[in-house]
C-alpha positions as CSV (number, residue, x, y, z in Angstrom):
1,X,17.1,-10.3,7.6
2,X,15.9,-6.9,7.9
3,X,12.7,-6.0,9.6
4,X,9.7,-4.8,7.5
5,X,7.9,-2.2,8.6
6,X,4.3,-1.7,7.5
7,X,2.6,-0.2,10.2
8,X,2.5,3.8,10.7
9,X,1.7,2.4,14.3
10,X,4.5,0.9,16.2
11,X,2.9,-2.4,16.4
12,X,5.1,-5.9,15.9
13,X,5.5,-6.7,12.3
14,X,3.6,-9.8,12.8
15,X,0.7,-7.9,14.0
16,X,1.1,-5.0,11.4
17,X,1.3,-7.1,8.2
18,X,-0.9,-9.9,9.5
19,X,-3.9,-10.0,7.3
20,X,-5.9,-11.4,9.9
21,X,-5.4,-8.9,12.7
22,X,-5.8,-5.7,10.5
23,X,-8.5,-3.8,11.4
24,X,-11.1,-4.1,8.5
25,X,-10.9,-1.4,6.3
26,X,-12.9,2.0,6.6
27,X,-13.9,3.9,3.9
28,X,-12.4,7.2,4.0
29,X,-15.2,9.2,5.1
30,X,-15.2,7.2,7.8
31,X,-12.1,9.0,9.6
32,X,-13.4,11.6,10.9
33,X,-10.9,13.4,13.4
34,X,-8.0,11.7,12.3
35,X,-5.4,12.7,10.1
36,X,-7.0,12.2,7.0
37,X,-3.4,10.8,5.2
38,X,-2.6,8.5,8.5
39,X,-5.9,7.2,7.9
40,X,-6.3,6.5,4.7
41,X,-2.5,4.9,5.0
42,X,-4.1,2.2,7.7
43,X,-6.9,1.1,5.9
44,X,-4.2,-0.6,3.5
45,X,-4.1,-4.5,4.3
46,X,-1.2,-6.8,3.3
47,X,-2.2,-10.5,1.6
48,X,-0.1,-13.2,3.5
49,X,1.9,-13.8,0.2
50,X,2.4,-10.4,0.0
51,X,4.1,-10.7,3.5
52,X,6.3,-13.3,3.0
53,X,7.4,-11.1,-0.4
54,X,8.3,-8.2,1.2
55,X,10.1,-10.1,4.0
56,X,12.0,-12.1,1.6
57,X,13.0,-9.3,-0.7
58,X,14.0,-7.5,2.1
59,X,11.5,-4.7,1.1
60,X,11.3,-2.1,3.7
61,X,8.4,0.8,3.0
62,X,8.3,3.8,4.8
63,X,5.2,5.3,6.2
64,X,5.7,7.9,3.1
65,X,5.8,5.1,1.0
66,X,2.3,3.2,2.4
67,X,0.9,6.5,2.3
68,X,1.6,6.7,-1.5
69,X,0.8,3.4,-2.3
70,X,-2.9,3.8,-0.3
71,X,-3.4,7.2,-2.3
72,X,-2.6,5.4,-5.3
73,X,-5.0,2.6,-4.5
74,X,-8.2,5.2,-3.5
75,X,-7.5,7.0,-7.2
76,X,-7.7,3.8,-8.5
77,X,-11.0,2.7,-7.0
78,X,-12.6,6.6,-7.8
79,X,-11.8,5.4,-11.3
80,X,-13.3,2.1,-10.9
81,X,-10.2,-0.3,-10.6
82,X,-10.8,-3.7,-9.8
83,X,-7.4,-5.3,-9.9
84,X,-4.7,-2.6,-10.3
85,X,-0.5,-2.1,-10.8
86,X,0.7,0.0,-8.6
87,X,4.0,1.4,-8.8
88,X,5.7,3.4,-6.3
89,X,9.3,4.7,-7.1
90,X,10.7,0.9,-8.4
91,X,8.7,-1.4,-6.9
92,X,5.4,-2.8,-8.3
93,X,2.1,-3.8,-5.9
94,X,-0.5,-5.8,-7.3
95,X,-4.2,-5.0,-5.7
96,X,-7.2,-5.7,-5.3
97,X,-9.2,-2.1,-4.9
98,X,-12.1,-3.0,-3.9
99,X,-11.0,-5.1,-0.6
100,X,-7.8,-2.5,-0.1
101,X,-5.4,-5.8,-0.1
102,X,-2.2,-5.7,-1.5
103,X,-1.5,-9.2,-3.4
104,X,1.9,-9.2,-3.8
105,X,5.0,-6.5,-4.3
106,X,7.9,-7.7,-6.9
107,X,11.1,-5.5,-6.6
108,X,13.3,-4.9,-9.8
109,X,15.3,-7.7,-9.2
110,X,12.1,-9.6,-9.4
111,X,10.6,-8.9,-12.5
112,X,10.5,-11.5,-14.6
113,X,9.6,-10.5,-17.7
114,X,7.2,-7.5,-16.5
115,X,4.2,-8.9,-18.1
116,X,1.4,-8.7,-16.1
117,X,-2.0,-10.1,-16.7
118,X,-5.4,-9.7,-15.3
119,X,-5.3,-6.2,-14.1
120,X,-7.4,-3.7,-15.2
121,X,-5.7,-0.5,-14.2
122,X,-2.4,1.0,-13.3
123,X,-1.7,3.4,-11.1
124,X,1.9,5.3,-10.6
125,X,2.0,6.4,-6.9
126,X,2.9,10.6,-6.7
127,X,6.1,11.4,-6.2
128,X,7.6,11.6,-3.1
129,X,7.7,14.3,-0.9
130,X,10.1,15.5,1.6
131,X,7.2,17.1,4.1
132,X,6.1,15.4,7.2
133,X,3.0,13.3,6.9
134,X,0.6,15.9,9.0
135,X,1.3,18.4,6.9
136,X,0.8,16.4,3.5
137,X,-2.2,17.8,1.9
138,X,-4.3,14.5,0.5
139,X,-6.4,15.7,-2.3
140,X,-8.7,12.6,-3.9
């Protein structure tokens, strides 16, 4: 099984996608002297089901792709999303905004019928982008 990487740190995956050892989140005024992107990226916390998803899919996200998914996640919460759909490239991420935790990620393989219920927003991550994460300009 492929290892999933999660972190923009090079912690252990168990430490990275462990729920419980995730620093609690910071709003992102709160990162003051750091790379405003990096930050934002770690203030993004994995559900334990989400975990065991993404290892069993074999889902591997780069840290372009967290970064994505957290910018996606802090648009929905400055438009007052609760529960949101979050779709980067072809996977989906259900969220909860307010608490920054991922629920689950489903791969198109995984599907089902795409309904999904109980979500109040969706949000499609920005494209991606080639440039190195310092120089990514991060414009909430």
């Amino acid at each position: 099984m492929k290892e999933v990487n999660m972190s923009l740190s090079a912690r252990p995956v168990s430490e990275s996608l462990n729920h419980s050892t995730t620093p609690a989140s910071r709003a992102p005024e709160a990162c003051n002297g750091e790379d405003f992107a990096v930050c934002l990226a770690q203030n993004l916390r994995f559900s334990n089901h989400a975990q065991k998803r993404l290892q069993s899919r074999q889902i591997d996200l780069s840290p372009d792709d967290l970064l994505r998914l957290s910018q996606a996640v802090e648009k929905a919460a400055q438009r007052g999303g609760r529960e949101s759909l979050v779709l980067v490239d072809d996977l989906a991420f259900l969220v909860n905004v307010r608490e920054r935790v991922v629920i689950t990620a489903i791969d198109p393989e995984h599907r089902g019928e795409g309904v999904f219920t109980q979500v109040d927003s969706v949000v499609f991550a920005a494209p991606y982008s080639s440039a190195p994460l310092s120089t990514l300009e991060t414009k909430i």
